[in-house]
C-alpha positions as CSV (number, residue, x, y, z in Angstrom):
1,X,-2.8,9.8,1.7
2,X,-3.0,6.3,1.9
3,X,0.6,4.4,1.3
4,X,0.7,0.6,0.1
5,X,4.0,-1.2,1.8
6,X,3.8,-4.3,-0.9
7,X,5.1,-7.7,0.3
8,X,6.3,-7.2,3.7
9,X,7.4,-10.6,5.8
10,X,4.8,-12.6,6.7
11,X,5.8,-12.4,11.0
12,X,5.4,-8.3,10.9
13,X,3.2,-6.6,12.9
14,X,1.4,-3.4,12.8
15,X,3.5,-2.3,15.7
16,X,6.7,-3.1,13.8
17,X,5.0,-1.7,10.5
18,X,4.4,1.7,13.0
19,X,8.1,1.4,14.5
20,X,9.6,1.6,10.8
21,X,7.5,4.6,9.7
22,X,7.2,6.5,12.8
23,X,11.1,7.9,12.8
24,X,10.4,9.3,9.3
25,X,7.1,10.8,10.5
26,X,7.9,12.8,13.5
27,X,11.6,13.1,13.1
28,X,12.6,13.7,9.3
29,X,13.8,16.7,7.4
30,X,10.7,18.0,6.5
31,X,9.4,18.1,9.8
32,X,13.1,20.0,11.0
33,X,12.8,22.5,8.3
34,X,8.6,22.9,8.4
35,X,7.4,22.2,12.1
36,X,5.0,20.0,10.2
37,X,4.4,17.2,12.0
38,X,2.9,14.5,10.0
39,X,0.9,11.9,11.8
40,X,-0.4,7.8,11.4
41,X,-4.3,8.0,10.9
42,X,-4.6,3.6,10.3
43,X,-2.2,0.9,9.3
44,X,-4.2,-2.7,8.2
45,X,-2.5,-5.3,7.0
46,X,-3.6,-7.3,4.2
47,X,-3.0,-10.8,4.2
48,X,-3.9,-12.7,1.1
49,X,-4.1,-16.9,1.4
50,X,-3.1,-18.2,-1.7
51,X,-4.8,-21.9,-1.1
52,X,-2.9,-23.5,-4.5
53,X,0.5,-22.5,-3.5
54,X,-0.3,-22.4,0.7
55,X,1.6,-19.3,0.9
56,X,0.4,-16.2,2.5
57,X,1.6,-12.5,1.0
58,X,1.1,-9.8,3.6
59,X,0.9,-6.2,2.6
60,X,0.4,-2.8,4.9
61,X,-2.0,-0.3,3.8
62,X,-1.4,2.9,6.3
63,X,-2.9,6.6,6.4
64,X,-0.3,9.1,6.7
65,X,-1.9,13.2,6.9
66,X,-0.6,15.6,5.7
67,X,0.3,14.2,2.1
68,X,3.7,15.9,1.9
69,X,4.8,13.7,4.7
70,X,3.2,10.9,3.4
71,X,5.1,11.7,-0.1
72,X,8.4,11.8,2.6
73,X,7.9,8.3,3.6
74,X,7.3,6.7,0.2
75,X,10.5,8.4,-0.6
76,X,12.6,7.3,2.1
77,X,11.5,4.1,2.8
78,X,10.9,2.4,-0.7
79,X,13.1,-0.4,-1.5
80,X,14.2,-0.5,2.2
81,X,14.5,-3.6,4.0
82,X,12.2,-4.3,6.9
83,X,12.2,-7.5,8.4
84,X,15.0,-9.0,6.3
85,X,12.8,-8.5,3.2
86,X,12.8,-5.3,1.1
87,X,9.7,-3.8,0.0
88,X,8.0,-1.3,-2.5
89,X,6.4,1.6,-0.9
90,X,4.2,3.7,-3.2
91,X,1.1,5.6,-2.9
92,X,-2.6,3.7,-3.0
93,X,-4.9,4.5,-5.4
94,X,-8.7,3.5,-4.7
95,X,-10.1,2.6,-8.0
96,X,-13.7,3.0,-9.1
97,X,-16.1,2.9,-12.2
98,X,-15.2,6.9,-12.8
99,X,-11.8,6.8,-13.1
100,X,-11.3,3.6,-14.9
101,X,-9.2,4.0,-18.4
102,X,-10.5,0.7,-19.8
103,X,-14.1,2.6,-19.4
104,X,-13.3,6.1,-21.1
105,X,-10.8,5.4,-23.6
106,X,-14.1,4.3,-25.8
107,X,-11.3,2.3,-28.0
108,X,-12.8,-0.9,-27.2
109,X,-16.4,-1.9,-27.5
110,X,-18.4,-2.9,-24.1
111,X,-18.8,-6.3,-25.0
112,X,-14.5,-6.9,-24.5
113,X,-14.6,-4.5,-21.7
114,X,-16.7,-6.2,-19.8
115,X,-15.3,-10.2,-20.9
116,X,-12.8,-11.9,-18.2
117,X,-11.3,-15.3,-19.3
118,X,-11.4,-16.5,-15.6
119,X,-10.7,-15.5,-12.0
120,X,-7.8,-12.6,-11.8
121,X,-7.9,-12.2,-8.2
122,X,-5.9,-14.0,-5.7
123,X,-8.1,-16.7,-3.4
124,X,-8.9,-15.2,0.3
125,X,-8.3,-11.8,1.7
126,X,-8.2,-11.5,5.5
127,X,-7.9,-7.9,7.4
128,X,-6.0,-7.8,10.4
């Protein structure tokens, strides 16, 4: 399951990132009462340069198998403070054409689907 740690300080690393999760991985209640060792596939960082305000928000993106750990972590560590900042912890969800709502509702027609005022996205993305 992929897990989305959403506006973590700017200074964190993917070692510190892997310091706060791995406790709740290897060592929580589920794994006491289970033997069900869960285990960190990937952590990336996302850090998106916002050029008009020259800020930079960093978020984690991390792998976590099997999914009932994964649920464990977003659990226990949302709204938990790492790094002097709390953060939101929930699970990622890739989107694509198939499962977009705005595509199958069929409530509005293609033409307003399909319109964007202007640029939604924030400036530059960089992977770390």
């Amino acid at each position: 399951m992929l897990v989305f740690f959403k506006n973590i300080p700017a200074n964190t690393q993917k070692s510190d990132l892997m310091e706060i999760i791995e406790p709740v991985v290897k060592g929580g209640l589920f794994h006491r009462l289970f033997h069900l060792p869960g285990t960190i596939v990937d952590i990336a960082l996302l850090k998106i340069l916002d050029n008009e305000e020259n800020t930079v928000n960093v978020h984690g993106l991390v792998v976590i198998m099997p999914d009932d750990v994964a649920s464990l972590v977003i659990n226990q560590l949302d709204r938990k403070v790492v790094n002097g900042r709390r953060v939101t912890v929930r699970e990622y969800h890739i989107r694509s054409e198939q499962n977009d709502p705005r595509r199958s509702s069929g409530l509005l027609p293609q033409g307003v689907i399909d319109q964007r005022v202007g640029e939604r996205r924030q400036h530059d993305l960089v992977l770390s």
